[in-house]
C-alpha positions in Angstrom: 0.0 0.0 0.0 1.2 3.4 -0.6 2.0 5.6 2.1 -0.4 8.5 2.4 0.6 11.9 0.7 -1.6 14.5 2.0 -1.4 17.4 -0.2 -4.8 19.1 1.5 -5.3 20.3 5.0 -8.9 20.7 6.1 -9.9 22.7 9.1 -13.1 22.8 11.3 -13.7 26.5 12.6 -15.5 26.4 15.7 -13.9 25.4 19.0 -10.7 24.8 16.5 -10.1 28.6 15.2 -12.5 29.9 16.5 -13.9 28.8 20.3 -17.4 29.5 21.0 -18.8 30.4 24.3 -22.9 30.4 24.8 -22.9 31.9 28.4 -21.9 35.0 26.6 -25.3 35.6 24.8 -27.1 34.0 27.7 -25.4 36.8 30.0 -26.5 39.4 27.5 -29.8 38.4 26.9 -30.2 38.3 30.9 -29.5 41.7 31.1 -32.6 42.7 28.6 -34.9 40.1 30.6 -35.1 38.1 33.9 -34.3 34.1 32.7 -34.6 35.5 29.1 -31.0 34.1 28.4 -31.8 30.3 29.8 -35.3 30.4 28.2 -33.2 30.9 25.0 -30.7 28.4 25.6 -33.6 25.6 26.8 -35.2 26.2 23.7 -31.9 26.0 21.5 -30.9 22.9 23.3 -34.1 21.3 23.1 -35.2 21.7 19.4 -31.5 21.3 18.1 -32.9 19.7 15.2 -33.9 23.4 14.2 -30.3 24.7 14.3 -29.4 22.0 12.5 -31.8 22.6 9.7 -30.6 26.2 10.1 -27.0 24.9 9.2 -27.7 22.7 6.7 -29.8 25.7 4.7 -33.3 23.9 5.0 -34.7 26.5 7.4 -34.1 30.0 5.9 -32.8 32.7 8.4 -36.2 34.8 8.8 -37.9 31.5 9.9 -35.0 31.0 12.3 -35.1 34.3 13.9 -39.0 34.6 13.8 -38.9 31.5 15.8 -36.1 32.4 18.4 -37.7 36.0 18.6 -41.1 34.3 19.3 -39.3 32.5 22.1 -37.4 35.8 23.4 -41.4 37.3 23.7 -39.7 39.6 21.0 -38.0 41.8 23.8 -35.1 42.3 20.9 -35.0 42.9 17.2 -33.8 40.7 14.6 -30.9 42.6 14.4 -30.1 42.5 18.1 -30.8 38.7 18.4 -28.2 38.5 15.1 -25.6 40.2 17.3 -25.7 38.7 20.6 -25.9 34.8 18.4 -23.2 36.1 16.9 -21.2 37.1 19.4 -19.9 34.1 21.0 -16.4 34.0 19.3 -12.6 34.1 20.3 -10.1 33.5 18.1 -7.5 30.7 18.8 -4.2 32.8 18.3 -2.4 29.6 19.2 -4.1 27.8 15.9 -4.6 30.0 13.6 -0.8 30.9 14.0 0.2 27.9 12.4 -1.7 28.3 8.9 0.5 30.6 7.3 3.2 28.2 8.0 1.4 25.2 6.8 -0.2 27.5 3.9 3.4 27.5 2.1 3.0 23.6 1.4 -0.6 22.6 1.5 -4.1 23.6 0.0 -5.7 24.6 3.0 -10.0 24.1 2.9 -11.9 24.9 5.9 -15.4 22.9 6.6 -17.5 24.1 8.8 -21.0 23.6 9.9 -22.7 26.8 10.5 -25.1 29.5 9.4 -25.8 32.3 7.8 -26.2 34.5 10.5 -23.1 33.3 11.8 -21.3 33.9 9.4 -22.1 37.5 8.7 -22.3 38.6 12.2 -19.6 36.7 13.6 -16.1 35.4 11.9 -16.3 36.1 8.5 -13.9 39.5 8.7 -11.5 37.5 10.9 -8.0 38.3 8.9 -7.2 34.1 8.8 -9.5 33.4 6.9 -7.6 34.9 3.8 -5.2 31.8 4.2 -7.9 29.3 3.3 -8.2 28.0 -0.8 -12.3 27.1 -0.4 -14.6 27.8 2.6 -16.9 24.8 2.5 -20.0 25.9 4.7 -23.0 23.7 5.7 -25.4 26.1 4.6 -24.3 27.1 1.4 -23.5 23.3 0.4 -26.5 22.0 2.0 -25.1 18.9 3.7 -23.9 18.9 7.5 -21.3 16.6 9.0 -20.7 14.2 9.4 -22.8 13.6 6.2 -20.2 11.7 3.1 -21.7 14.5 1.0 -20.2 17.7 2.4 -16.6 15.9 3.0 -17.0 14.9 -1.1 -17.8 18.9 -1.4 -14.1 19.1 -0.5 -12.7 15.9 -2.8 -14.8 18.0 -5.6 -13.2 21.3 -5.0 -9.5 19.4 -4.4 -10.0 17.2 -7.4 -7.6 14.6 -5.1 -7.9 11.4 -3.5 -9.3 10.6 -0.4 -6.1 9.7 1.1 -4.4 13.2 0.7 -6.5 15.4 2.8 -5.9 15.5 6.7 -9.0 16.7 8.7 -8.8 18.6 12.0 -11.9 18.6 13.8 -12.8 18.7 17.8 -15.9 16.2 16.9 -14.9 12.5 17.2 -17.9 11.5 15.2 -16.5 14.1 12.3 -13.1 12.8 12.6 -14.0 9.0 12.4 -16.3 10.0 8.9 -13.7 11.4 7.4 -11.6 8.8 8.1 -14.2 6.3 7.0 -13.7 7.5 3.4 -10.1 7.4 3.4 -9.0 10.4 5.0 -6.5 10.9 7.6 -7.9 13.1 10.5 -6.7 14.4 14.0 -9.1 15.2 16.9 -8.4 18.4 18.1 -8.2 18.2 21.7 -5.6 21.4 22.1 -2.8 23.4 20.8 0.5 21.3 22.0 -1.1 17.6 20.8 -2.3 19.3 17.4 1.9 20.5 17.0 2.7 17.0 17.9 0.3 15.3 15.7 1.1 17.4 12.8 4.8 17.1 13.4 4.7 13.2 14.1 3.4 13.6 10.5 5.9 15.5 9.2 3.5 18.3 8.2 5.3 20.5 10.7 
């Protein structure tokens, strides 16, 4: 068998480059309303199959907010519910230090489930981004992982074999897909055991 040549790097965004933190918007939405930030976060975590329709660009975004400003007795606008959603990211310095270093020698593709609103409202001026060949998003491809589909969105775009693209994801279950169809993959757990798995690798 031939040893693996990966030629394509693919990276998830959130809680990779960018780590997300609810309590934020639950704190802010507090502020406008006794309990309106857990009555949100009940509802979100108990119809998740919403969100995910969200992501995968079945439910469009007025439906979505309608529906979360229905829940929020409609104490905010559309606009402010955009914002606080929204404004849950940091950016991993750590991480996304390493991509215009691994940018020199690799295609670099990052796959992401995620929205609409989330993308306009919340990372899509980060300056990293400019490093990535193709953003493959959920909503635009309409397929979520760890469906085959969006992961053959990438082999599309790359026009390479499966074995030549190396997947970072914090999602065991996205991780083990991709390595279902012949991908290599690392489960981000943190910055030092990333280095060392890219570097037992010789990627780094």
């Amino acid at each position: 068998m031939l040893p693996k040549k990966i030629s394509v790097i693919v990276f998830d965004l959130g809680n990779v480059l960018l780590p997300f933190d609810y309590k934020i918007a639950i704190n802010k939405l507090n502020v406008i309303g006794a309990r309106l930030g857990e009555k949100f976060i009940n509802f979100y975590q108990n119809n998740y199959q919403l969100h995910r329709s969200f992501e995968k660009g079945k439910l469009s975004e007025v439906d979505f907010i309608n529906k979360i400003l229905k829940v929020l007795n409609n104490k905010i606008t559309a606009e402010e519910f955009c914002e606080i959603y929204s404004g849950v990211f940091t950016e991993n310095k750590e991480v996304t230090s390493l991509l215009p270093k691994l940018k020199d020698k690799y295609k670099l593709v990052l796959l992401s489930n995620t929205n609409s609103i989330h993308k306009e409202y919340g990372w899509k001026d980060y300056d990293f981004l400019n490093y990535f060949d193709k953003l493959i998003l959920s909503h635009e491809v309409k397929a979520i992982k760890p469906e085959a589909e969006i992961y053959n969105c990438v082999e599309n775009y790359t026009k390479l074999p499966p074995n030549s693209h190396l997947f970072i994801d914090d999602i065991y279950e996205y991780t083990e897909e991709a390595m279902q169809l012949g991908w290599d993959a690392i489960q981000f757990i943190g910055y030092e055991n990333l280095v060392e798995e890219l570097t037992s690798r010789k990627i780094l």
